[in-house]
C-alpha positions as CSV (number, residue, x, y, z in Angstrom):
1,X,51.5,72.2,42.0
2,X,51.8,75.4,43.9
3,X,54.3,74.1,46.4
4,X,56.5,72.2,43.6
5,X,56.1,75.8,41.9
6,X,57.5,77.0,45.0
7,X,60.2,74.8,45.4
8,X,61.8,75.3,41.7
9,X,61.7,79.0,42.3
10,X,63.9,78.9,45.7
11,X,65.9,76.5,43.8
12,X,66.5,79.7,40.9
13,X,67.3,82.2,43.2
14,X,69.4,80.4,45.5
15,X,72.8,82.2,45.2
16,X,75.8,79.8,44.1
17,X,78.8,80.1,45.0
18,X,81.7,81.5,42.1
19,X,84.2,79.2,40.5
20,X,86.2,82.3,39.7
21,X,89.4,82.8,41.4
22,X,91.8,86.2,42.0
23,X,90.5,89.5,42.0
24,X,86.8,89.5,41.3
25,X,85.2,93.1,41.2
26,X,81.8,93.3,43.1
27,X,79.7,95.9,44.0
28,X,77.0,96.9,46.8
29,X,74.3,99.2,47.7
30,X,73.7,101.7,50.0
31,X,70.1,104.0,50.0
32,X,71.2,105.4,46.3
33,X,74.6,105.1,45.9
34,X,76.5,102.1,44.4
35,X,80.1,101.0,46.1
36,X,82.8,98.4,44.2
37,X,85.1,96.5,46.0
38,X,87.2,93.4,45.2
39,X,87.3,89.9,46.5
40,X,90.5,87.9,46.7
41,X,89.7,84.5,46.0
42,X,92.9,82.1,46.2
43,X,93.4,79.4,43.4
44,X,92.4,76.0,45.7
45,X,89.2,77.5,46.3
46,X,86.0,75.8,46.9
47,X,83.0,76.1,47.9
48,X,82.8,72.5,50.1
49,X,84.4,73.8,52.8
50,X,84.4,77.0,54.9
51,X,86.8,79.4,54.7
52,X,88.2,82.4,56.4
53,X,88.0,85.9,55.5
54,X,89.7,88.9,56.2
55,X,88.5,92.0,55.4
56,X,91.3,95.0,54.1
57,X,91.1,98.9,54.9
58,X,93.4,100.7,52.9
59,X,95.0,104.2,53.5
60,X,94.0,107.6,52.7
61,X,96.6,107.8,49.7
62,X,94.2,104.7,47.3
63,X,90.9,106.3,48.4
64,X,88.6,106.9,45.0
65,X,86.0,105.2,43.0
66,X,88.3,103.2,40.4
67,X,87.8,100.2,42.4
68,X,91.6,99.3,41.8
69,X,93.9,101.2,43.7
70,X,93.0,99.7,47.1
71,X,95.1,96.5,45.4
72,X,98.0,97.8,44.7
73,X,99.1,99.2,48.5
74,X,99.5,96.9,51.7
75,X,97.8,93.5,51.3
76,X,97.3,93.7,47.3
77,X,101.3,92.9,46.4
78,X,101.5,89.8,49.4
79,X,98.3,88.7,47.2
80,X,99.7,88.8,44.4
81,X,103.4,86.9,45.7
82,X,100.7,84.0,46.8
83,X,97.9,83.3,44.4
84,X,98.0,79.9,44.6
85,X,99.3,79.6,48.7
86,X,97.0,82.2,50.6
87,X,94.6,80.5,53.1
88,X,92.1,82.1,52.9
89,X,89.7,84.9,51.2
90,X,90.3,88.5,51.5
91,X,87.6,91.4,50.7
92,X,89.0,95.0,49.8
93,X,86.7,97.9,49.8
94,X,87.5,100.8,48.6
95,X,86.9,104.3,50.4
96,X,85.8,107.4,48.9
97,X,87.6,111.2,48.6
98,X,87.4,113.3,51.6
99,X,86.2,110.1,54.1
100,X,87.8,107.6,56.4
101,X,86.5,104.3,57.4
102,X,83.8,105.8,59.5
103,X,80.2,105.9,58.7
104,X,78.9,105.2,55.1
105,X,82.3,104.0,54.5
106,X,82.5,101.4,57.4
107,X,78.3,100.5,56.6
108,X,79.7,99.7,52.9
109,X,82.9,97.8,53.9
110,X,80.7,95.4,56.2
111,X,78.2,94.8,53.6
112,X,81.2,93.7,51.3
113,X,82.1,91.8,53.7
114,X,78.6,90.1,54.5
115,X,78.3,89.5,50.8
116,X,81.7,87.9,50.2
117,X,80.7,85.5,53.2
118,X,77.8,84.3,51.7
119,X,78.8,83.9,48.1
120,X,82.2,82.3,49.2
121,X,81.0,80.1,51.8
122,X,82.9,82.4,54.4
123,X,83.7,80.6,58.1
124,X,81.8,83.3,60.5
125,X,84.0,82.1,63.1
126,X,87.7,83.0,61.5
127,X,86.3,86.6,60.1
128,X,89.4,88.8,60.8
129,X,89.9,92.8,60.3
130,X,93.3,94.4,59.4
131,X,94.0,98.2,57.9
132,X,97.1,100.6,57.3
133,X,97.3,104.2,58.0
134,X,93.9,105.6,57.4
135,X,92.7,101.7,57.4
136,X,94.4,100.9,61.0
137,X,92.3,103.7,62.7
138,X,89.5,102.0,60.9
139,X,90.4,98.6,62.5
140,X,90.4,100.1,65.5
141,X,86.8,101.9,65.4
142,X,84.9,99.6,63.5
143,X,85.8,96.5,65.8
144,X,85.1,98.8,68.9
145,X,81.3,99.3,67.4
146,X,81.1,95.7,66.3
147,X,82.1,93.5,69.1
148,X,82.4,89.8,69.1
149,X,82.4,90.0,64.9
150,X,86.3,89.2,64.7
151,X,88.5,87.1,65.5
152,X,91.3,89.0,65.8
153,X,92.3,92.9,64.5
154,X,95.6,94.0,62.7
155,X,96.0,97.9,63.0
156,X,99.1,98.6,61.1
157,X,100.4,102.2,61.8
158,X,97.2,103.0,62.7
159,X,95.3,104.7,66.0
160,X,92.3,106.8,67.4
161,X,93.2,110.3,67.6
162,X,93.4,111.6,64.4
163,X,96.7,113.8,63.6
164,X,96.6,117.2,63.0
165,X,98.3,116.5,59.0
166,X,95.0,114.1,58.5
167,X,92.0,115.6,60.5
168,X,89.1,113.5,60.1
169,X,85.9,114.8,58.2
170,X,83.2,117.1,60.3
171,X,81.1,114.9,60.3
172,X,82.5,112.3,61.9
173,X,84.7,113.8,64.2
174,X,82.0,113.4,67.0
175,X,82.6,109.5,67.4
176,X,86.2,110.3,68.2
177,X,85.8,110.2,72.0
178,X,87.0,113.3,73.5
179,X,87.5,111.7,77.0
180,X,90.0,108.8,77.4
181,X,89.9,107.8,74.1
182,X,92.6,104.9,74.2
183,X,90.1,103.5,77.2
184,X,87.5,103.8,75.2
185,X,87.6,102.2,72.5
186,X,90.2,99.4,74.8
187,X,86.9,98.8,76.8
188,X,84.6,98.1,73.7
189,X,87.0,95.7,71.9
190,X,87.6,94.1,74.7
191,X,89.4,90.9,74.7
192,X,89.8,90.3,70.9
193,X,93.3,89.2,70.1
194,X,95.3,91.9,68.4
195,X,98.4,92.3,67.0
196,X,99.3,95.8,66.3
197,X,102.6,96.7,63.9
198,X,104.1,100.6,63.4
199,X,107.9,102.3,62.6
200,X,109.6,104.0,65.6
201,X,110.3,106.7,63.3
202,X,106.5,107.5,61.6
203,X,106.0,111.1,61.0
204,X,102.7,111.1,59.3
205,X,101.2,108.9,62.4
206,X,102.9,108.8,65.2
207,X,104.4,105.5,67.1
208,X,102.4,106.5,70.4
209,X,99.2,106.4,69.0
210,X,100.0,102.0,68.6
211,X,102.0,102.8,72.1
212,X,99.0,104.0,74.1
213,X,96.4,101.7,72.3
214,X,98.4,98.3,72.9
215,X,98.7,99.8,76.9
216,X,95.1,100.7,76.8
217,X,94.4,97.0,75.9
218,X,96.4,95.2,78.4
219,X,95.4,97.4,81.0
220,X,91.9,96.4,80.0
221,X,93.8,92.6,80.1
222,X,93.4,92.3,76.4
223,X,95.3,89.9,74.0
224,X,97.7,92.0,72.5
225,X,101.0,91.4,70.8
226,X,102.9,95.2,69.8
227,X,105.8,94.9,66.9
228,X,107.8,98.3,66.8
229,X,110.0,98.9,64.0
230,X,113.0,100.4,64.6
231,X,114.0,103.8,62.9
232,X,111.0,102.9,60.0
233,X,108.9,105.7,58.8
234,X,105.4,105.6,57.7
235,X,105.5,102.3,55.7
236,X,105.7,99.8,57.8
237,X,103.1,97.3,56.2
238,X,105.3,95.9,54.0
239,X,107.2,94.3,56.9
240,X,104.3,93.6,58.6
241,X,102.9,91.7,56.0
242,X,105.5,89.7,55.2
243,X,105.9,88.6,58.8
244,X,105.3,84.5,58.3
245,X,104.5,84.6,62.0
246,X,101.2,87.0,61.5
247,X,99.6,84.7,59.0
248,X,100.1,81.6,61.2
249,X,99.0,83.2,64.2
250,X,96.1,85.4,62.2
251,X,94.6,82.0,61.0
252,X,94.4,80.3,64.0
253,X,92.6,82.4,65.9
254,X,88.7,81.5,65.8
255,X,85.4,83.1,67.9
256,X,84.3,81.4,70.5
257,X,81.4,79.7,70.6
């Protein structure tokens, strides 16, 4: 009797997985404070088979706590465009004022992310990281202190040393490494594929922070493709994004075993 009671209450709080599709609000806790973030589930869903999942780091200008603006910049709008054609599932956290994806923001973008895996039946294997702006220096630091968790990394007009217009916060400014920074972080991602997009012409980050990154990395003899746009400012995701190429070659990468 005990071990059939047992059994039926494993069987109750087994998680299942949603039926819902699009943008599902979720939410996750850290010590006392609360964190929402949204899940893009594509129309074909389902939960019989694995599925890849890439996980979204906005930039500085959609941080908050509306839980909504981190879809409307970047990744949101190609979402949108392909509700019922994008492979895969995509998990957007949203960072709060006066942070960058650093600290508690980074613990509460991977818990997002280890939650949408298990609700969604997420492939461990094709788990990819990509990020604009404030969300490519993010790609960039979070992958060098999570090795061997991705796949592959997409920094968009992103990099490691902060710029003077955008210093980070005190209190994280120490894990910026003051010697050889580019190295640094180079050495602990290691030889994750990455593809790394920014405009010639960006004045609120500028082009050689990709430049010496991408160098730093094949040095290192690092996968590493390096799109430059010519004469485009800050916003160069929106070409990125729409590259058909990125997607194909995104998907296809895969950890190995």
């Amino acid at each position: 009797m005990i071990h059939l009671l047992m059994l039926l209450v494993t069987a109750f709080t087994v998680p299942t997985p949603s039926s819902e599709t699009g943008f599902l609000q979720r939410k996750v806790t850290l010590g006392r404070n609360e964190y929402c973030y949204q899940v893009f589930v594509p129309q074909q869903y389902s939960p019989k088979q694995k599925w890849p999942v890439l996980l979204f780091l906005h930039g500085a200008g959609e941080r908050g706590n509306d839980c909504t603006m981190q879809t409307g910049t970047g990744l949101g709008p190609v979402l949108r465009r392909q509700m019922e054609t994008f492979p895969g599932l995509v998990v957007l956290p949203q960072c709060h004022w006066g942070e960058v994806w650093i600290a508690d923001m980074e613990q509460q973008a991977l818990q997002a992310l280890e939650q949408t895996i298990a609700e969604f039946h997420g492939d461990r294997g094709r788990v990819y990281l990509t990020g604009l702006s404030m969300g490519g220096y993010g790609t960039f630091y979070i992958a060098s202190r999570n090795p061997g968790k991705f796949a592959a990394l997409v920094p968009v007009c992103g990099g490691v040393v902060p710029p003077r217009t955008f210093p980070f916060p005190p209190h994280v400014i120490a894990q910026v490494p003051k010697d050889k920074p580019y190295e640094t972080l180079a050495q602990k991602i290691g030889k994750t594929p990455v593809w790394i997009f920014h405009g010639s012409a960006d004045r609120t980050i500028p082009v050689t922070e990709s430049r010496n990154m991408a160098a730093a990395l094949r040095a290192l003899g690092g996968s590493v493709k390096y799109t430059e746009y010519e004469g485009v400012e800050h916003n160069s995701w929106d070409r990125a994004y729409a590259e058909e190429d990125l997607w194909r070659w995104l998907f296809a990468q895969r950890l190995m075993k």
